[in-house]
PDB file of N, CA, C and O in Angstrom:
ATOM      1  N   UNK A   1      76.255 -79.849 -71.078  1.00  0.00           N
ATOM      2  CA  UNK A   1      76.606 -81.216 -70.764  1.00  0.00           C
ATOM      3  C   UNK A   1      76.446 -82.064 -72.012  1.00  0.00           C
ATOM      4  O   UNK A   1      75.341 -81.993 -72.550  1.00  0.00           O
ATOM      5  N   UNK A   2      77.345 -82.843 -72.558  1.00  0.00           N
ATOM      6  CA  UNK A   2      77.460 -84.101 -73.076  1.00  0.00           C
ATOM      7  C   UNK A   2      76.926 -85.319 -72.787  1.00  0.00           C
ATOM      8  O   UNK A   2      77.319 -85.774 -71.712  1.00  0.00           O
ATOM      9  N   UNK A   3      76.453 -85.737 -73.161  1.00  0.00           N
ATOM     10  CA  UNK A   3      76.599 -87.572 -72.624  1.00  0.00           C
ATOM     11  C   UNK A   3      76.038 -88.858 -73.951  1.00  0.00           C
ATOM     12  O   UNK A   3      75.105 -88.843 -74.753  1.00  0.00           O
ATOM     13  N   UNK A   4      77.016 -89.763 -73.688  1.00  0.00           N
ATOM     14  CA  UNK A   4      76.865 -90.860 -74.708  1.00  0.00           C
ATOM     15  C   UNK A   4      75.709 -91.899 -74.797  1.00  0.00           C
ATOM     16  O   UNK A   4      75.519 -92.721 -75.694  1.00  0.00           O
ATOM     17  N   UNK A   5      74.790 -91.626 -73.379  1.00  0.00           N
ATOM     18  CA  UNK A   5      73.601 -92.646 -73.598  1.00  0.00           C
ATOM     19  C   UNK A   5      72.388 -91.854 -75.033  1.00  0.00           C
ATOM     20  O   UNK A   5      72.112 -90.655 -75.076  1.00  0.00           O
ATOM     21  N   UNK A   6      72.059 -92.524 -75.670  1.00  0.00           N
ATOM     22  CA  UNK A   6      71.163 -92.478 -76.729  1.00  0.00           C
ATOM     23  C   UNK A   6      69.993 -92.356 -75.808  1.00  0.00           C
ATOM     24  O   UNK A   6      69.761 -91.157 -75.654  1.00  0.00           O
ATOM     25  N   UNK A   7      69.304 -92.973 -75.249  1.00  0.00           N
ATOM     26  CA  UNK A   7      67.914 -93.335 -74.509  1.00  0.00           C
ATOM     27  C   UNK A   7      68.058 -91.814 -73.495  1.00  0.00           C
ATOM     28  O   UNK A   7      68.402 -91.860 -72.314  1.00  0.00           O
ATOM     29  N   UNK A   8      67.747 -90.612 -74.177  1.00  0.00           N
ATOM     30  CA  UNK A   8      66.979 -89.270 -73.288  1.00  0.00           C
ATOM     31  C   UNK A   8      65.726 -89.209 -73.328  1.00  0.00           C
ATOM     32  O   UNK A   8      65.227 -89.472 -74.422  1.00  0.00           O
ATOM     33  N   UNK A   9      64.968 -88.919 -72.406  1.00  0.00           N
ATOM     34  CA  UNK A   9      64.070 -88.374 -72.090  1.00  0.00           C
ATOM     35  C   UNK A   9      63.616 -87.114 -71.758  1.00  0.00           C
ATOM     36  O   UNK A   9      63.214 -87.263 -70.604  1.00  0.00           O
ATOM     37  N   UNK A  10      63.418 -85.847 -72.102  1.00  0.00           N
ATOM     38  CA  UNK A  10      63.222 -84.666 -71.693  1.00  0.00           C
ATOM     39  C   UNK A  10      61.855 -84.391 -71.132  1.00  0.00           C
ATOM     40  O   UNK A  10      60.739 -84.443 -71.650  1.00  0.00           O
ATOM     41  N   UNK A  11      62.344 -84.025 -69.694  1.00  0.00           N
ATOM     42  CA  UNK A  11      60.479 -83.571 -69.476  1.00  0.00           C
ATOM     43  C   UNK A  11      60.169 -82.784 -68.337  1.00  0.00           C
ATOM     44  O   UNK A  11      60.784 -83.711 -67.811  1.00  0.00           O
ATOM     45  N   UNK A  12      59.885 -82.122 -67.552  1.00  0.00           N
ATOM     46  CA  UNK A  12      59.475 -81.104 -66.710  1.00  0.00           C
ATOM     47  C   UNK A  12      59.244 -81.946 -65.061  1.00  0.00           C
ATOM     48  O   UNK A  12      58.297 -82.692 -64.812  1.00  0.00           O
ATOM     49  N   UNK A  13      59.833 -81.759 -64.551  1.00  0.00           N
ATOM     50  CA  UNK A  13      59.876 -81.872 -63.065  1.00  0.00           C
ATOM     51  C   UNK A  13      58.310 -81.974 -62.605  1.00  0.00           C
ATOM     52  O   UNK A  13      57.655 -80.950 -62.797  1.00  0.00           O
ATOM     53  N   UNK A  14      57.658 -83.041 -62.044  1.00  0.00           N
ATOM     54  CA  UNK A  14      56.681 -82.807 -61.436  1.00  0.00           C
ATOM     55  C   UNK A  14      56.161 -82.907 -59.689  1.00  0.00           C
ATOM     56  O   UNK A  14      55.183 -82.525 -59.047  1.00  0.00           O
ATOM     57  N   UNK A  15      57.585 -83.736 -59.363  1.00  0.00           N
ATOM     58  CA  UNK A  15      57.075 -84.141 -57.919  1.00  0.00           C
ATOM     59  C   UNK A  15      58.415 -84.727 -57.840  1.00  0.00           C
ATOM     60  O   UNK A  15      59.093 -85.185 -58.760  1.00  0.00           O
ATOM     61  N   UNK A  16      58.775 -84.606 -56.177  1.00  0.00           N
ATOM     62  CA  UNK A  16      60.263 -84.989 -55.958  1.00  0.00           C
ATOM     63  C   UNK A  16      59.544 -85.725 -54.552  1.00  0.00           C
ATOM     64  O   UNK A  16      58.810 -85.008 -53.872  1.00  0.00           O
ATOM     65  N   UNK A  17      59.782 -87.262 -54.102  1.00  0.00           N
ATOM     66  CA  UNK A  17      59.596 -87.163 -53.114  1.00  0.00           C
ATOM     67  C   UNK A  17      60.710 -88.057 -52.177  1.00  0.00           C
ATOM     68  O   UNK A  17      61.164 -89.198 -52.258  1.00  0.00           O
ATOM     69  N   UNK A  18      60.911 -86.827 -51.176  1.00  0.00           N
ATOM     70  CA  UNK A  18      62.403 -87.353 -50.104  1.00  0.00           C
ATOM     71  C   UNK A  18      61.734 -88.709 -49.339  1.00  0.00           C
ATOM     72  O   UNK A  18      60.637 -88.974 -48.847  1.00  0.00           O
ATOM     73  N   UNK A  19      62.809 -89.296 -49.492  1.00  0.00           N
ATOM     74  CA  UNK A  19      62.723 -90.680 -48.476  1.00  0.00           C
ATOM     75  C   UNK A  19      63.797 -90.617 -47.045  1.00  0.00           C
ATOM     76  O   UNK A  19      64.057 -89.536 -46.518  1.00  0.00           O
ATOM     77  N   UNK A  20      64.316 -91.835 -46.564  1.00  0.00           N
ATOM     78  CA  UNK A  20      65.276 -91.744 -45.926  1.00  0.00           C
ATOM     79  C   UNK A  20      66.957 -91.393 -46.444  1.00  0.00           C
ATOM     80  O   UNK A  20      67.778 -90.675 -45.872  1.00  0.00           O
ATOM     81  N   UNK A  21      67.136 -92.333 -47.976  1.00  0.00           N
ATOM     82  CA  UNK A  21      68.351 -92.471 -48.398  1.00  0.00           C
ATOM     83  C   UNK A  21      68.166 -91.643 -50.069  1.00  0.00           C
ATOM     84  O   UNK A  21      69.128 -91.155 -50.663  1.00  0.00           O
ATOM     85  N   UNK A  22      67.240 -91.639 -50.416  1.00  0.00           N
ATOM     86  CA  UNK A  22      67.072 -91.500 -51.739  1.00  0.00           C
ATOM     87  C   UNK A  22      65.295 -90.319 -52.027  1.00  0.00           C
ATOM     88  O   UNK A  22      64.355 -90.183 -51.244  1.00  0.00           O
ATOM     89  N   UNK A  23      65.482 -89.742 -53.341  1.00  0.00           N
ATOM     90  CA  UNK A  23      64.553 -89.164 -53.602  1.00  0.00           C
ATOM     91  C   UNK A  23      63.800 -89.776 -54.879  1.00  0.00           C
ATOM     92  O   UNK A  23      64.458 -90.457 -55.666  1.00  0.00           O
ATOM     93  N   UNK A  24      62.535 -89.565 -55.084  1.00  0.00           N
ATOM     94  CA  UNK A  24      61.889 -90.245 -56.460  1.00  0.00           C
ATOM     95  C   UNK A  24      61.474 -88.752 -56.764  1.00  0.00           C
ATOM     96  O   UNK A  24      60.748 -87.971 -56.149  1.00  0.00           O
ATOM     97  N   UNK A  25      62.099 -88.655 -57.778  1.00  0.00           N
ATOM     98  CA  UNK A  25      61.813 -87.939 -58.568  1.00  0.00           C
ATOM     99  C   UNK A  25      61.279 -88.158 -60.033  1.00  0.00           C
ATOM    100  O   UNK A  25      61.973 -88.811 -60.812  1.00  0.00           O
ATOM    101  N   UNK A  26      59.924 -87.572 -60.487  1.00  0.00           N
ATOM    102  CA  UNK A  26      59.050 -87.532 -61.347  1.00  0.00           C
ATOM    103  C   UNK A  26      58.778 -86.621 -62.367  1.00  0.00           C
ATOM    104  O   UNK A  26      58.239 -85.523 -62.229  1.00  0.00           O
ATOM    105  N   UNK A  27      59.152 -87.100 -63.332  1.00  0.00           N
ATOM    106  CA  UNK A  27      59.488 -86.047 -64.800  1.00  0.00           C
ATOM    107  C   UNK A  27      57.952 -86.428 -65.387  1.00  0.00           C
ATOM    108  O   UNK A  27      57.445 -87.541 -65.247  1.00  0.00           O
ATOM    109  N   UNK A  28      57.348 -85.353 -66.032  1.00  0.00           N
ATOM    110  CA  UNK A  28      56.064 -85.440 -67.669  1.00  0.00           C
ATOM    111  C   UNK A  28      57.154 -85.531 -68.306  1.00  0.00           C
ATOM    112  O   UNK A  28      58.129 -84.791 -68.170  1.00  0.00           O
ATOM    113  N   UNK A  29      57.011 -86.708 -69.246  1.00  0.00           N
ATOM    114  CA  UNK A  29      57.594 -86.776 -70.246  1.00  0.00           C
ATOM    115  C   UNK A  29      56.458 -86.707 -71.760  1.00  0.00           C
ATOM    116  O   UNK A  29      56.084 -87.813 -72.149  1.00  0.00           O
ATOM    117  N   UNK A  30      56.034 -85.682 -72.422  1.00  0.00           N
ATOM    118  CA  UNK A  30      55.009 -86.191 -73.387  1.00  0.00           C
ATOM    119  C   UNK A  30      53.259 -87.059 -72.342  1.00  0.00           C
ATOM    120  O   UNK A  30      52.583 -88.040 -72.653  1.00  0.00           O
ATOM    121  N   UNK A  31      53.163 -86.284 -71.372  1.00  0.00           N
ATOM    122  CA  UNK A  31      52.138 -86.555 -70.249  1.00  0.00           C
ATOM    123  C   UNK A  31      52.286 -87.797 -69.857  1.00  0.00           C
ATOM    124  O   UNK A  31      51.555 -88.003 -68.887  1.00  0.00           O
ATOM    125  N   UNK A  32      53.011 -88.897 -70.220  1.00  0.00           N
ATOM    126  CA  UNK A  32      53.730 -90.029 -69.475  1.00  0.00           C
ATOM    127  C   UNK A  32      54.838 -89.478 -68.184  1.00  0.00           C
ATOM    128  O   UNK A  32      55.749 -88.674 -68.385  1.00  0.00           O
ATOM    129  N   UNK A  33      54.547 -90.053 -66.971  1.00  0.00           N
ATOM    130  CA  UNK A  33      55.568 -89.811 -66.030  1.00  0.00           C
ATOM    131  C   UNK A  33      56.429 -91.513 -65.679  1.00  0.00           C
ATOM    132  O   UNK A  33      56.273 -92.719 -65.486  1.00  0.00           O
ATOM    133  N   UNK A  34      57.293 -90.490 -65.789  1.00  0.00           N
ATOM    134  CA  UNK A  34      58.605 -91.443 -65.669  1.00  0.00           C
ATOM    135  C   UNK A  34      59.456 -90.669 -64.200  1.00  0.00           C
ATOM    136  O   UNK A  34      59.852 -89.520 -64.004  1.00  0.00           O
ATOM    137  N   UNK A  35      59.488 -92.005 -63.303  1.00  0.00           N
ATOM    138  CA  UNK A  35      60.023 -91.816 -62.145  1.00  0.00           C
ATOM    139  C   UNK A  35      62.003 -92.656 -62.184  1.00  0.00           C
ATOM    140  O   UNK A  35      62.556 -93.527 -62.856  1.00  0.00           O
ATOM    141  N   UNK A  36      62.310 -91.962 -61.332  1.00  0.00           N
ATOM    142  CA  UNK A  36      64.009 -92.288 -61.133  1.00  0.00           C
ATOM    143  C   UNK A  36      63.975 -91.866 -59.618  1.00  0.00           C
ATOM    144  O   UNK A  36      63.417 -90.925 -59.054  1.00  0.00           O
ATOM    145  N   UNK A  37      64.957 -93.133 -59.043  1.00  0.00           N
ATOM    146  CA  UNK A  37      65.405 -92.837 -57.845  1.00  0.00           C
ATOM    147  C   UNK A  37      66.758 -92.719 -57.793  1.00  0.00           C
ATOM    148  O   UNK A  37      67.646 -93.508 -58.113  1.00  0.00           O
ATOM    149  N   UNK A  38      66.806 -90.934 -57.065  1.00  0.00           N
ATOM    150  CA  UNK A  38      68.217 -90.696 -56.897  1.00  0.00           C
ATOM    151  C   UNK A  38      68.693 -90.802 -55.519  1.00  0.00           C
ATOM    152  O   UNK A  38      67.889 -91.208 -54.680  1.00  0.00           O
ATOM    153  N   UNK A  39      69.893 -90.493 -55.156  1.00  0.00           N
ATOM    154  CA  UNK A  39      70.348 -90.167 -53.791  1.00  0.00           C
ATOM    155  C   UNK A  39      69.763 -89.033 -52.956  1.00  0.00           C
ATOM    156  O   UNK A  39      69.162 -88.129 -53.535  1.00  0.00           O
ATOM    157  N   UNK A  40      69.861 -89.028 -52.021  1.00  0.00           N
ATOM    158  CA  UNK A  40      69.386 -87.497 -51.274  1.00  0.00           C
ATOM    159  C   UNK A  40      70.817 -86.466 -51.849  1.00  0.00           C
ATOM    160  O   UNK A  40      70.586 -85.417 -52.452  1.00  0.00           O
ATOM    161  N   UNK A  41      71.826 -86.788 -51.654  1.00  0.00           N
ATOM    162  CA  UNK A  41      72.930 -86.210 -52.052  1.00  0.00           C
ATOM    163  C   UNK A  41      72.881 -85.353 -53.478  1.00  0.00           C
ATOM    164  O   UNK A  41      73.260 -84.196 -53.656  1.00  0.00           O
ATOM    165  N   UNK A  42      72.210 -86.416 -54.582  1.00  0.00           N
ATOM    166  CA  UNK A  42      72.024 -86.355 -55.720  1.00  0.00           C
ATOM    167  C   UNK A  42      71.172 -85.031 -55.669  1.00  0.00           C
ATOM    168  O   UNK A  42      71.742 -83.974 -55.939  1.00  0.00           O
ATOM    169  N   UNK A  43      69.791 -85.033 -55.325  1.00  0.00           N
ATOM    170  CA  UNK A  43      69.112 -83.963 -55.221  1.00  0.00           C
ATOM    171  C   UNK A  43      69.397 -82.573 -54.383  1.00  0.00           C
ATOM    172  O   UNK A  43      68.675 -81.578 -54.437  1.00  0.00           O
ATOM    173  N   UNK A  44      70.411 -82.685 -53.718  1.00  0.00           N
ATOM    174  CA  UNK A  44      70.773 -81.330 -52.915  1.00  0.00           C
ATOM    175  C   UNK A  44      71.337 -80.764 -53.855  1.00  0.00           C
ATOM    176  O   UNK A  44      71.034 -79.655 -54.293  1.00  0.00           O
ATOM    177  N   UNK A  45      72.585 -81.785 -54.422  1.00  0.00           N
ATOM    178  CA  UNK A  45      73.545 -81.335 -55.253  1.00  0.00           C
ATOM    179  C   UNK A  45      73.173 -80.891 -56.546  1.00  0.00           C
ATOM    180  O   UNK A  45      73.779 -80.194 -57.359  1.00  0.00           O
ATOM    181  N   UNK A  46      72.259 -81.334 -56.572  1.00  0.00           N
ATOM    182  CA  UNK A  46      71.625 -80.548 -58.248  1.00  0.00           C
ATOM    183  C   UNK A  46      70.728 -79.377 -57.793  1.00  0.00           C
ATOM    184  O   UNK A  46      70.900 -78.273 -58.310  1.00  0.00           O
ATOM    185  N   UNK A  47      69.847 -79.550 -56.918  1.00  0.00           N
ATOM    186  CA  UNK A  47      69.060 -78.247 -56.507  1.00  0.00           C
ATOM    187  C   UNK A  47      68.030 -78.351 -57.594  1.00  0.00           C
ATOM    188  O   UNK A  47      67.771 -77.462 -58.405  1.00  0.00           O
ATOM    189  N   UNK A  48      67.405 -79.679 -57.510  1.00  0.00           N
ATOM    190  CA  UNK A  48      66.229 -79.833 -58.162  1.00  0.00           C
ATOM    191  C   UNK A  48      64.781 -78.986 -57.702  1.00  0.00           C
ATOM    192  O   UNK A  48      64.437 -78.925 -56.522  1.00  0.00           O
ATOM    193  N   UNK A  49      64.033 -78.380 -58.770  1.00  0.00           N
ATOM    194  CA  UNK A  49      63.170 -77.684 -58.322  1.00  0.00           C
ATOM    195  C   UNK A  49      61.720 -78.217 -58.983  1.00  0.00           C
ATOM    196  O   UNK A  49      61.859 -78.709 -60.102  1.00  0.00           O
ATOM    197  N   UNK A  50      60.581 -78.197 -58.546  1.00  0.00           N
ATOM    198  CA  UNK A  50      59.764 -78.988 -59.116  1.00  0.00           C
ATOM    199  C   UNK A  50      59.618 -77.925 -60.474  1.00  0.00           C
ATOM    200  O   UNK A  50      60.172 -76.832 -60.355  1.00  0.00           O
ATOM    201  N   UNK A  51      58.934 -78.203 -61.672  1.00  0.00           N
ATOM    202  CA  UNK A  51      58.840 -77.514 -62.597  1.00  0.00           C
ATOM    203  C   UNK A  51      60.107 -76.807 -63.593  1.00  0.00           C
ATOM    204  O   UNK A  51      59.987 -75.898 -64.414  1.00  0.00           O
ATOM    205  N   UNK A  52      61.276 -77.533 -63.222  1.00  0.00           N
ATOM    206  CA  UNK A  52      62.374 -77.486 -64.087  1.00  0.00           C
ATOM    207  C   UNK A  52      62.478 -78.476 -64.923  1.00  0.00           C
ATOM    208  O   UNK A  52      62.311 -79.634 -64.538  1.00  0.00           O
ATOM    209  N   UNK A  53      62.828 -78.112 -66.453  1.00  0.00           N
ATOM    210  CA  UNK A  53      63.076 -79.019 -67.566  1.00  0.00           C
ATOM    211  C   UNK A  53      64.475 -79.869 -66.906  1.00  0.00           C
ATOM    212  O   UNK A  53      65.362 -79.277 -66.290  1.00  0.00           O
ATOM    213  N   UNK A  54      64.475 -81.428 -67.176  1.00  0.00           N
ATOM    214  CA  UNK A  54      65.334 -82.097 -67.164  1.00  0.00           C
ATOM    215  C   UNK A  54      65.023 -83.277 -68.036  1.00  0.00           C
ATOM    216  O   UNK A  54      64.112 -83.559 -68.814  1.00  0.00           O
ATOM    217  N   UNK A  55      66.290 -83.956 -67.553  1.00  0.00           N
ATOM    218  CA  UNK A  55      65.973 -85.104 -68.889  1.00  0.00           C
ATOM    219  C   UNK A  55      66.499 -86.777 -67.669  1.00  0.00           C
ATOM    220  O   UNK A  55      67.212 -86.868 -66.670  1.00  0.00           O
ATOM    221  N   UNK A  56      65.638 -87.856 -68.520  1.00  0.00           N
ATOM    222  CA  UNK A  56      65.691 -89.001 -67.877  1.00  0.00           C
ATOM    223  C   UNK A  56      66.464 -89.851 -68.894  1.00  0.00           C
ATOM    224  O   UNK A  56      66.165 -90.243 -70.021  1.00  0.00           O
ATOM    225  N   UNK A  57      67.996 -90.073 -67.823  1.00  0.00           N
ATOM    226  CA  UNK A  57      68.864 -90.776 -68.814  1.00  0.00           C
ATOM    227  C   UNK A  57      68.934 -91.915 -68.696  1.00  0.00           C
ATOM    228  O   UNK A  57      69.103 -92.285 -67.535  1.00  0.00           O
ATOM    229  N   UNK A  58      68.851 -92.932 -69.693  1.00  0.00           N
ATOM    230  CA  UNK A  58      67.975 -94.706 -69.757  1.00  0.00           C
ATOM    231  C   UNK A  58      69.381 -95.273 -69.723  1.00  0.00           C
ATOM    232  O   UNK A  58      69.968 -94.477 -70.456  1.00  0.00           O
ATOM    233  N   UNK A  59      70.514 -96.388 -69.219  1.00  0.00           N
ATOM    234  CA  UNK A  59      71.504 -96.599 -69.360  1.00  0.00           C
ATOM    235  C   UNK A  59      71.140 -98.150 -69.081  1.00  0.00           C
ATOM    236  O   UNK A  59      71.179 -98.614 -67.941  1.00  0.00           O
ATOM    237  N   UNK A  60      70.850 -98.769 -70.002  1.00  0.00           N
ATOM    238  CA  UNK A  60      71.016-100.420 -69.406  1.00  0.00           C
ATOM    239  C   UNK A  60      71.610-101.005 -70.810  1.00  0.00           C
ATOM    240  O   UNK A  60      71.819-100.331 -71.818  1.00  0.00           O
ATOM    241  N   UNK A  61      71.859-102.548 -70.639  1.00  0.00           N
ATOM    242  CA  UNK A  61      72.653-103.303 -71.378  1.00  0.00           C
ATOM    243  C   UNK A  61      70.959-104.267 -72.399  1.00  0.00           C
ATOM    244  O   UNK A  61      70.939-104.727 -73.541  1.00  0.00           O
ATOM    245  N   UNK A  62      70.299-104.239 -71.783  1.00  0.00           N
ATOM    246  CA  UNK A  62      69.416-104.883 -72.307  1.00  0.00           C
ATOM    247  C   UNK A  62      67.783-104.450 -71.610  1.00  0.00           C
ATOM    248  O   UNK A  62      67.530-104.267 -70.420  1.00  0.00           O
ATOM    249  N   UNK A  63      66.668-104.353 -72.994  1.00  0.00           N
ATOM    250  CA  UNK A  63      65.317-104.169 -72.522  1.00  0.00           C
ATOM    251  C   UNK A  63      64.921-105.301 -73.322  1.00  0.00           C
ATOM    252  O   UNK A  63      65.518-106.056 -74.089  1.00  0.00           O
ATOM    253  N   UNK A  64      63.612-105.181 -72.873  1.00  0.00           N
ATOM    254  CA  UNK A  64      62.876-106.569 -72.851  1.00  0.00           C
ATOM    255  C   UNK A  64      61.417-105.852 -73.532  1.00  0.00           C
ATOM    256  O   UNK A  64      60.972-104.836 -72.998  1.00  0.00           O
ATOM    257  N   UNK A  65      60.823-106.368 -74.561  1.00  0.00           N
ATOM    258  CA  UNK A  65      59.162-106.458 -74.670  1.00  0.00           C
ATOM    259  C   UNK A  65      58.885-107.752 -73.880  1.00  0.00           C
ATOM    260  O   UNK A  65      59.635-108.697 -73.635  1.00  0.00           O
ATOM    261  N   UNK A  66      57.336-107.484 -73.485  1.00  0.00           N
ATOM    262  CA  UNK A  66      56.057-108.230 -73.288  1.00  0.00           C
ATOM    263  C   UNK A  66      55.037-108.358 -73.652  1.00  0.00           C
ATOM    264  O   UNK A  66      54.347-107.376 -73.379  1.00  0.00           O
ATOM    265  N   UNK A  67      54.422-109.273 -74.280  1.00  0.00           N
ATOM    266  CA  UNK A  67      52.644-109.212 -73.813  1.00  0.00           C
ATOM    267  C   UNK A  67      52.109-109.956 -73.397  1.00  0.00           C
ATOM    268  O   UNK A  67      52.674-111.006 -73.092  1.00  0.00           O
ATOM    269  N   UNK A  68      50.536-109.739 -73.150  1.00  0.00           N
ATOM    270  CA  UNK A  68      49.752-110.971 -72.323  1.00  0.00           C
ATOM    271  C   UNK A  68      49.320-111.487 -73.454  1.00  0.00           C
ATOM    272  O   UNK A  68      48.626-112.503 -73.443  1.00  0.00           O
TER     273      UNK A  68
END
């Protein structure tokens, strides 16, 4: 697979959890977890397994810093 977003994340499957409409699924990224909510569809159709390498693809128009 290809893809044009710059912002990857690669990191190991740790926890998928089904809802009604959607799944949260939870990548280690570098022992930071980074969560994404997909479709239920999304997750059948990929046949996500906990402990499979994947990657978290970042697609927005604008991020923001903060501090206190």
């Amino acid at each position: 697979m290809k893809i044009s977003a710059s912002n990857q994340l690669k990191g190991a499957i740790v926890e998928i959890v089904k809802g009604a409409t959607t799944a949260h699924v939870k990548l280690d990224v570098g022992g930071a977890i980074v969560t994404s909510a997909i479709t239920n569809a999304a997750d059948v159709e990929l046949k996500l397994p906990v402990g499979q390498q994947a990657y978290a693809v970042v697609k927005a128009s604008d991020m923001m810093i903060a501090i206190d």
